[in-house]
C-alpha positions as CSV (number, residue, x, y, z in Angstrom):
1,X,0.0,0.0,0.0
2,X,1.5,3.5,-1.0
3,X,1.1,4.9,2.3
4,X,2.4,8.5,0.8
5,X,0.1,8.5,-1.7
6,X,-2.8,8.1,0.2
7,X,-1.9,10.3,2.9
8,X,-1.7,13.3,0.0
9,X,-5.1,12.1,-1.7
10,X,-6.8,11.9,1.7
11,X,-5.9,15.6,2.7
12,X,-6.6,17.0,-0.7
13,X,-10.0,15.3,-0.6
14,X,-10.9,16.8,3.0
15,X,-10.0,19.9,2.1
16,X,-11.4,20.4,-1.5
17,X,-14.8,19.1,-0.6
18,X,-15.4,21.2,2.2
19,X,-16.6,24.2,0.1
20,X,-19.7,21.5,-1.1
21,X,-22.5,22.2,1.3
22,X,-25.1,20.3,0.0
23,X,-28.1,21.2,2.6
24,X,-27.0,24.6,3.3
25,X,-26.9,25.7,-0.2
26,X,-30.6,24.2,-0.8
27,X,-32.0,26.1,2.2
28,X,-35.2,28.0,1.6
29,X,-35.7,31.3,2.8
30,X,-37.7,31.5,6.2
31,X,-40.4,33.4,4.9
32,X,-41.6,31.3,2.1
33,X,-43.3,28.8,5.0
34,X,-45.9,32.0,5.7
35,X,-46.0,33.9,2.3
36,X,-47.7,30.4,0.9
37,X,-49.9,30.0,4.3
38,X,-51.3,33.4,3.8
39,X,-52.4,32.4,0.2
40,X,-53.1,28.8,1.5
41,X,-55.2,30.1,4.0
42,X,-57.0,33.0,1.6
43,X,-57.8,30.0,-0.7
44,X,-55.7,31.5,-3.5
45,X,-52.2,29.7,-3.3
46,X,-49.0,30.4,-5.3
47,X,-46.3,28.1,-6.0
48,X,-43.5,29.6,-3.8
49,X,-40.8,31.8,-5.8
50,X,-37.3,30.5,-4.6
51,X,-33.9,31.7,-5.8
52,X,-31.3,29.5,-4.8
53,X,-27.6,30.8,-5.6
54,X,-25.7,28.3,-7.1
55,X,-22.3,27.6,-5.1
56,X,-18.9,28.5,-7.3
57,X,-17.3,24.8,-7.1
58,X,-16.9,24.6,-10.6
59,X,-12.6,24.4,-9.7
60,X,-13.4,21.9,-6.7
61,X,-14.9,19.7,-8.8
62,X,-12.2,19.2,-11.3
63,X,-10.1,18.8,-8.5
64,X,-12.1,16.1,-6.9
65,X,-12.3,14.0,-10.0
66,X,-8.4,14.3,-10.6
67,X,-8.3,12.6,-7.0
68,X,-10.8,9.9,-8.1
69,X,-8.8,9.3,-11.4
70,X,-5.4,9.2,-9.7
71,X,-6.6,6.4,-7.0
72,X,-5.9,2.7,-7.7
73,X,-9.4,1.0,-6.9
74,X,-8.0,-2.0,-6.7
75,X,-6.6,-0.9,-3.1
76,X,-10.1,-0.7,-0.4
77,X,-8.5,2.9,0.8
78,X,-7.7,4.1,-2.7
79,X,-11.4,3.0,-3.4
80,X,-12.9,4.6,-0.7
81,X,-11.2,7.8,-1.6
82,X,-12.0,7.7,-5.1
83,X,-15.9,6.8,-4.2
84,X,-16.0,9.7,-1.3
85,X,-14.1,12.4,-3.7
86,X,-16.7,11.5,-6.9
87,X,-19.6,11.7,-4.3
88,X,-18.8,15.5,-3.8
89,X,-17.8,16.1,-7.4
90,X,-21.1,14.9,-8.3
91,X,-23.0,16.9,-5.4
92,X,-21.0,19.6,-6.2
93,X,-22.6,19.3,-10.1
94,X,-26.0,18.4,-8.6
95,X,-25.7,22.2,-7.1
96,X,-24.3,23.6,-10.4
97,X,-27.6,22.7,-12.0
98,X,-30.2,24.0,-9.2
99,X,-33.4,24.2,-11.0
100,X,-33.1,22.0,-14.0
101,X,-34.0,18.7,-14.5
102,X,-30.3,17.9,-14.3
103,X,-30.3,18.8,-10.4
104,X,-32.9,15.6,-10.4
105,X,-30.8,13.3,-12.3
106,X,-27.6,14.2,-9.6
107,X,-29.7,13.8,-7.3
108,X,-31.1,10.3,-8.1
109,X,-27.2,9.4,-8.9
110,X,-26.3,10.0,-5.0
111,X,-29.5,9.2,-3.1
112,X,-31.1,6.7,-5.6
113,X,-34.9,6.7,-6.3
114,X,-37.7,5.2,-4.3
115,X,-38.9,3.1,-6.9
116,X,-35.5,1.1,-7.0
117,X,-35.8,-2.5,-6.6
118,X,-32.9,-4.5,-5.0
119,X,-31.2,-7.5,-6.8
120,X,-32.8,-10.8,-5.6
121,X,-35.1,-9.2,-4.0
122,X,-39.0,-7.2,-5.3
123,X,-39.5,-5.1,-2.6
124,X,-38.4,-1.3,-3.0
125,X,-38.9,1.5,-1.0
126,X,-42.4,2.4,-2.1
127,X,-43.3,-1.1,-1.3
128,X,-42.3,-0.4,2.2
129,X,-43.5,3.2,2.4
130,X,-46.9,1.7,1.2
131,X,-47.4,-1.2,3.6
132,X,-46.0,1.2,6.7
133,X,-48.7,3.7,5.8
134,X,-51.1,0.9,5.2
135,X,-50.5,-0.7,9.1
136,X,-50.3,2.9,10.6
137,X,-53.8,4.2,9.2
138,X,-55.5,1.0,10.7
139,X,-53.9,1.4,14.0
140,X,-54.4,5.4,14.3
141,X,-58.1,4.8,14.2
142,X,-57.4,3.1,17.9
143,X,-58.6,6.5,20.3
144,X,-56.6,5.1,23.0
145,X,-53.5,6.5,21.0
146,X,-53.1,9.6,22.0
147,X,-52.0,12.6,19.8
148,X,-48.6,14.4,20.6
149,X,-48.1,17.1,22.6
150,X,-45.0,19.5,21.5
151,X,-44.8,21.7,24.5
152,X,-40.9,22.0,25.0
153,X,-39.8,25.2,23.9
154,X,-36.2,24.7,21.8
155,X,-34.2,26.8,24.5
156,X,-35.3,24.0,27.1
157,X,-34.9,21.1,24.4
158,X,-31.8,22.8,24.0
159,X,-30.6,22.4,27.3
160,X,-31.4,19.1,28.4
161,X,-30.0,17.6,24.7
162,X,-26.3,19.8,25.9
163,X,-26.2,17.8,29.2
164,X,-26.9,14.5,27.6
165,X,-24.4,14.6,24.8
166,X,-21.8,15.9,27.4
167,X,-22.2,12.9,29.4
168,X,-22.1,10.5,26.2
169,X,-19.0,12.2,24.7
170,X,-16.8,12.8,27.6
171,X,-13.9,12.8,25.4
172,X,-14.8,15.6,23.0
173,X,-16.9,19.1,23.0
174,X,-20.0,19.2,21.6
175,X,-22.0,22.2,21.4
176,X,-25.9,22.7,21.1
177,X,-26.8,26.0,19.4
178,X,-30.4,27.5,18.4
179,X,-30.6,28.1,14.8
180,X,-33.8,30.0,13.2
181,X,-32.8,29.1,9.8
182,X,-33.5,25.4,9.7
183,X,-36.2,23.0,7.9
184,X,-35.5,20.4,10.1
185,X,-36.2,20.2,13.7
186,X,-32.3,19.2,14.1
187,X,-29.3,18.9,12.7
188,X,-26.1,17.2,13.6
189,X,-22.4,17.6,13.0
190,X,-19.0,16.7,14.4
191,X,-18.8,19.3,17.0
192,X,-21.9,21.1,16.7
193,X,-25.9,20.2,17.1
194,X,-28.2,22.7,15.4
195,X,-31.5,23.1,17.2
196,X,-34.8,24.8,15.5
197,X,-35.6,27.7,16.9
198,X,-38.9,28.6,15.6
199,X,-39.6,24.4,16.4
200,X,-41.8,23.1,19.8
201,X,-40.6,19.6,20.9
202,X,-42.6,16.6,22.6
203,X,-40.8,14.2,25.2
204,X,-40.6,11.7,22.1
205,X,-38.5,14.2,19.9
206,X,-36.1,13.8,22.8
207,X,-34.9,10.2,22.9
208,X,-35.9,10.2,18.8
209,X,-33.3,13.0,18.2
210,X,-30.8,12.2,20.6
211,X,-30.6,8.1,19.6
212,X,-30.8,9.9,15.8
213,X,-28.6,12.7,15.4
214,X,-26.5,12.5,18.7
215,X,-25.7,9.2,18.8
216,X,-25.0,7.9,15.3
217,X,-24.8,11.1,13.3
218,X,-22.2,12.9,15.7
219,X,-20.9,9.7,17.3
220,X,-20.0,8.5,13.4
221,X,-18.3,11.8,12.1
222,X,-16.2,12.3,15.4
223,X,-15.1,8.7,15.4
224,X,-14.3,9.4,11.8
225,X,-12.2,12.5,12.9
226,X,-10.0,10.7,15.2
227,X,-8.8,8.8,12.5
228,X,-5.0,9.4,12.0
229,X,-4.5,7.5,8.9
230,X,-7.6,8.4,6.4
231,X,-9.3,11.8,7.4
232,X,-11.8,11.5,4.6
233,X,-13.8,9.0,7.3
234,X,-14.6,12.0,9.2
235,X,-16.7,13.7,6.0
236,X,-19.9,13.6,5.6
237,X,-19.2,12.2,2.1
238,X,-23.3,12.5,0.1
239,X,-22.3,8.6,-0.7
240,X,-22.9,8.0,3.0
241,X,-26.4,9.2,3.3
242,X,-28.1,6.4,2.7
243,X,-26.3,3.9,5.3
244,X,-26.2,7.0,7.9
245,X,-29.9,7.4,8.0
246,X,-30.4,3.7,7.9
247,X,-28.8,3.3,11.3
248,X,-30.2,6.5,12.5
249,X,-33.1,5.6,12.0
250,X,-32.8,1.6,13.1
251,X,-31.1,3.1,16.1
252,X,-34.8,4.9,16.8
253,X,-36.6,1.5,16.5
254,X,-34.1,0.0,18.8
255,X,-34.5,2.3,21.6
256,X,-38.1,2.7,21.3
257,X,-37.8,6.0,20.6
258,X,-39.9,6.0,17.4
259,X,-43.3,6.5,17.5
260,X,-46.3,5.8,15.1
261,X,-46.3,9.7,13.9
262,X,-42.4,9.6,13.3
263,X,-43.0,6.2,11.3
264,X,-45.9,7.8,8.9
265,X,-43.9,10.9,8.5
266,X,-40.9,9.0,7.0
267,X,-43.2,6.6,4.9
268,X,-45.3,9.4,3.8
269,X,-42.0,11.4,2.2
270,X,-41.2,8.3,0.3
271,X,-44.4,8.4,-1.7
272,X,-44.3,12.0,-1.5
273,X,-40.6,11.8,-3.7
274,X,-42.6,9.3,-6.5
275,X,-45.1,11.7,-6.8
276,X,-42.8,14.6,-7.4
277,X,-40.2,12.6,-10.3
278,X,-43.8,11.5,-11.8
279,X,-44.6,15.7,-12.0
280,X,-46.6,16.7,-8.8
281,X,-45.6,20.0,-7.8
282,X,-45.1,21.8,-4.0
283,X,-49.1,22.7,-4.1
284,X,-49.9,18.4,-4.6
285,X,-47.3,17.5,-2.0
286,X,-48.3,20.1,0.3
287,X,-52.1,19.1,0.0
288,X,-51.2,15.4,0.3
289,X,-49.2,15.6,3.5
290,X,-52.3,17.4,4.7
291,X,-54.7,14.8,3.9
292,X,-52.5,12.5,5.6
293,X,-52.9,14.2,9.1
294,X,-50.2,16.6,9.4
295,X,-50.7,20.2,10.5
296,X,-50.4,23.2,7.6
297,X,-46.8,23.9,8.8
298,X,-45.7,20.3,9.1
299,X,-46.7,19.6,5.3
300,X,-45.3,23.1,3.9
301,X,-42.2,21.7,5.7
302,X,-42.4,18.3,4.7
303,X,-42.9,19.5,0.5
304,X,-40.3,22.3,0.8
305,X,-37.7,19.3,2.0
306,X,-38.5,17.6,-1.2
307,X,-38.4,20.6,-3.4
308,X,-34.7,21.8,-2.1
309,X,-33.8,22.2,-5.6
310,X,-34.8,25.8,-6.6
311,X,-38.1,24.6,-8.2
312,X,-41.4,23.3,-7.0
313,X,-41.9,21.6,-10.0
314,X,-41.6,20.0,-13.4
315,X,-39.8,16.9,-11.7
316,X,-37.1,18.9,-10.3
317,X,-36.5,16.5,-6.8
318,X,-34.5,16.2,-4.3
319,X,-34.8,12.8,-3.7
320,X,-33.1,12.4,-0.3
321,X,-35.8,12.0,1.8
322,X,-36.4,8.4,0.0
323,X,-33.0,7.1,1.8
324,X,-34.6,7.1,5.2
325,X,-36.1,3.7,4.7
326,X,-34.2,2.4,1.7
327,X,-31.0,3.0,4.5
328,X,-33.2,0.9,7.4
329,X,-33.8,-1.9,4.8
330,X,-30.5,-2.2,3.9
331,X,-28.7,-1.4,7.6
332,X,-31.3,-3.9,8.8
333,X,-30.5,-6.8,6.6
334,X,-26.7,-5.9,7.1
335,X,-26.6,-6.9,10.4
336,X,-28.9,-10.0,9.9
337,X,-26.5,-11.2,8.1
338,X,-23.5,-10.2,9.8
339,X,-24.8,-11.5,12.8
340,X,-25.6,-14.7,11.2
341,X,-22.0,-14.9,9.7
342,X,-20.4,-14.8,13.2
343,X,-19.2,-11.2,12.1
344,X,-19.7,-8.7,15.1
345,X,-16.6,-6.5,13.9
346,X,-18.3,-5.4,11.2
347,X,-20.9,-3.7,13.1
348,X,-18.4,-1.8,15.0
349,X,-17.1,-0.8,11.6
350,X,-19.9,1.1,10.8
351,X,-19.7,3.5,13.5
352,X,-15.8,4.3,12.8
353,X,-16.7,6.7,10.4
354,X,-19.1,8.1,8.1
355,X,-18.8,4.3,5.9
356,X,-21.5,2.6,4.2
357,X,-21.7,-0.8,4.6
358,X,-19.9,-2.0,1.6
359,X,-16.9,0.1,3.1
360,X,-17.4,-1.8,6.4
361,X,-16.5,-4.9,4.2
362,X,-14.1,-3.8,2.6
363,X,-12.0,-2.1,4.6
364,X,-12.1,-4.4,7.5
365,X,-8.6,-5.7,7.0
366,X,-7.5,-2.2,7.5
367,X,-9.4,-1.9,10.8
368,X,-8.3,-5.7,12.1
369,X,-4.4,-4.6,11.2
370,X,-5.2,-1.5,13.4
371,X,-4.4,0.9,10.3
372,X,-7.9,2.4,11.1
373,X,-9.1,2.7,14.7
374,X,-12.0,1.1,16.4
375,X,-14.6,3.9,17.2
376,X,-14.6,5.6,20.5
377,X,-18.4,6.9,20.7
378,X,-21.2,3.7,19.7
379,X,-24.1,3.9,21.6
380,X,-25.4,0.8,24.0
381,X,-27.8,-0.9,21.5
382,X,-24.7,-1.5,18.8
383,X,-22.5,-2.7,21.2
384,X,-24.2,-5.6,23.5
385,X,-24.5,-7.9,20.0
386,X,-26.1,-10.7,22.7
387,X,-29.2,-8.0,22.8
388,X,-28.6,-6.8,19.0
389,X,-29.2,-10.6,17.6
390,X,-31.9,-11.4,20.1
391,X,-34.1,-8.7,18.2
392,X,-32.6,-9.4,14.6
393,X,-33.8,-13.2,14.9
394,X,-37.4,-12.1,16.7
395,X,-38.1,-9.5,13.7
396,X,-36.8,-12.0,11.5
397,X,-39.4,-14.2,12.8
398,X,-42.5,-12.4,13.8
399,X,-41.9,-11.2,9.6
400,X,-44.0,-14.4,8.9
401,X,-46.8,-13.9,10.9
402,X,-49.8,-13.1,8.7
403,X,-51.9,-10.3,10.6
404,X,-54.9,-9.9,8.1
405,X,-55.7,-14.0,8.9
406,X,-56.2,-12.9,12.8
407,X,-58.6,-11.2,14.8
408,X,-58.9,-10.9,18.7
409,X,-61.4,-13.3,18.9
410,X,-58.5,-16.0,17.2
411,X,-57.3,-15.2,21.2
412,X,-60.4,-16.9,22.3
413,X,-60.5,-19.4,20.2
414,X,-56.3,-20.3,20.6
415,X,-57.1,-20.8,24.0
416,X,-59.7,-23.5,23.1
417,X,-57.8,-25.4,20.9
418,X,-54.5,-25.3,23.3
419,X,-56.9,-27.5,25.6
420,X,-58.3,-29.5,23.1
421,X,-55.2,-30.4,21.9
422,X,-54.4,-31.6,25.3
423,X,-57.3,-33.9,26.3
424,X,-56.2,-35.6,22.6
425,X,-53.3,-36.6,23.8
């Protein structure tokens, strides 16, 4: 391995790509949310008018695909660094067309569709979305599931979210900071939590957030930064997305911390994404994620997430927010199998960096040679694999239980034939 070369690929890569801020460049405008309520609410709405300016990367990109084309990728580092500099050279183009329909087709390269269907498998992210939405609307018909209350102002979520990441990473700094300028409620990076201000929190954003972006998204990019031989682990690399939120959002399923609202929300921005590549515009998405129960500010927030490509419509996506369950499928049935294979280490991969799970494999050699460190920060539920398999082989399990066959009187009725069966014998 040409250790030289790789340590002058690996800093140019960190510090080209940093200029490539991919959610920062597509943020709207605060006062978009209320110009279209006012018309919403007059019955006379407007498409919103967003300008977006387009970053000047245009050198930053040649210089990340020189990286890519001088790496051997025959070498797993060399690989890594060529897949994590084209990632940015290709976010970096994405944001060089905002507005046109070639923003949508480098958007689609990094985060994939929702409509994709895995190899040796049918199932794709719309099926999922689909069957989620499907089992949530029968089960919020129940009363006896109560609504949520959001009655945390951000200043007090604020400061209870500080004193928990201070005792999870004793070893580092890690401010939480009010921001007004955010469509999400939070936002996590290496050093620094971004808060909503203008957001109220419930006590589920709490554990939701904190097991989300706290404890894989932070934990992930600060292991990645203590690494002393590759750098590029502690990016953020677009490539990574996918695999990130998976975890993230296993890690909320885990814990418990997910509820049924959090569940629809994801499923319902899934179909929300189809329905913008096949030509519905910010008014359709809007209207749909209102018809699907959430309030007038959750859904202008929800289609403005998809439409973070300076238009709101003629198929100009940003089809991120499909990842969130295409990453759990995929994170999930990672660790099935690596589980099953007697493979533990490879779990503790993923939280050395920001890897997806093919770089996990890859460059495990590396991290069993001790060339890359084990990560410092991994929350509780990755680490006890005893606990991590017991739930893999359940889910795996209670999978082939077919629900629309029972009823609660089959409870009734079990009962009877458990003693039946008994006097027969």
């Amino acid at each position: 391995m040409n250790l030289s070369k790789i340590q002058k690929l690996d800093e140019a890569t960190v510090k080209v790509s940093k200029k490539i801020k991919v959610l920062n460049t597509l943020l709207w405008p605060a006062e978009a949310e209320d110009k279209f309520l006012q018309g919403w609410r007059k019955g006379k709405p407007e498409l919103p008018q967003i300008a977006l300016t387009k970053p000047d990367v245009v050198d930053n990109i040649s210089v990340l695909d020189s990286i890519a084309g001088k790496c051997d990728e025959q070498n797993p580092v060399e690989k890594f660094l060529a897949e994590t500099a084209s990632s940015y050279a290709d976010a970096g183009r994405m944001l060089n067309h905002i507005g046109t329909p070639e923003f949508t087709r480098y958007s689609t390269r990094i985060y994939g569709r929702p409509d994709m269907e895995y190899k040796h498998q049918t199932m794709t992210a719309i099926d999922g979305a689909k069957f989620l939405l499907d089992v949530t609307e029968r089960l919020m018909g129940n009363q006896s599931i109560q609504p949520t209350q959001f009655d945390i102002s951000a200043a007090d979520f604020a400061g209870w979210l500080k004193s928990e990441v201070d005792e999870f990473f004793d070893k580092d700094a890690v401010e939480v900071v009010i921001d007004q300028n955010m469509s999400s409620k939070a936002l996590a990076g290496a050093t620094r939590i971004r808060v909503r201000g203008s957001a109220m929190f419930s006590p589920l954003d709490k554990d939701q957030l904190l097991f989300h972006e706290a404890y894989v998204h932070t934990a992930t990019q600060l292991n990645g930064k203590k690494q002393t031989n590759l750098k590029s682990l502690g990016l953020g690399a677009p490539r990574t997305t996918r695999t990130q939120e998976g975890i993230a959002v296993l890690a909320e399923l885990i814990t418990n911390a997910m509820d049924i609202n959090r569940l629809r929300r994801i499923a319902l921005r899934v179909i929300a994404v189809k329905m913008a590549l096949e030509g519905a515009d910010f008014i359709d998405l809007f209207k749909y994620f209102l018809e699907n129960g959430q309030s007038e500010i959750e859904s202008v927030r929800s289609a403005q997430r998809i439409f973070r490509g300076g238009a709101v419509k003629d198929k100009v996506v940003f089809t991120k927010d499909a990842v969130y369950l295409q990453g759990l499928f995929e994170v999930h049935t990672f660790l099935r199998i690596a589980i099953r294979d007697n493979r533990p280490d490879l779990v503790r991969n993923l939280f050395a960096g920001r890897l997806t799970i093919a770089d996990a494999v890859r460059l495990h050699p590396l991290f069993e040679s001790g060339w890359l460190l084990s990560p410092v920060y991994m929350p509780g539920w990755a680490t006890d694999l005893r606990r991590l398999a017991a739930m893999m082989a359940y889910s795996a399990f209670v999978g082939n239980i077919a629900l629309e066959n029972v009823t609660l009187q089959r409870a009734i009725e079990l009962e009877d034939e458990i003693k039946a069966l008994s006097v027969s014998q």
